[in-house]
C-alpha angles and dihedrals in degrees: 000000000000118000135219120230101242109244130210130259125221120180103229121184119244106250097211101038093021088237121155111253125193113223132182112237133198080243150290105305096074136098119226122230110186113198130166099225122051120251122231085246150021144076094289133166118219104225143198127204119210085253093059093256114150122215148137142260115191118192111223 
């Protein structure tokens, strides 16, 4: 059975409603940029708030 490396959590604020959303980052070293439109480049997470909202989270 194949396993999976834990990732971290971080608590980001929805840009658009301002709800607390849960993402998955690389690890803990990183800073967090939240945008509402995706960039041409960058290690970046798609992300959904509880409210359906889409955004991204880019790890810089």
């Amino acid at each position: 059975m194949a396993t999976t490396p834990e990732r971290e959590l971080a608590a980001v604020s929805c840009p658009h409603c301002e709800r607390e959303t849960a993402v998955s980052i690389p690890n803990t070293d990183v800073e967090l940029e939240v945008r509402r439109s995706v960039a041409l480049f960058g290690d970046h997470a798609t992300v959904a708030c509880p409210d359906g909202h889409a955004f991204w989270v880019y790890f810089c």
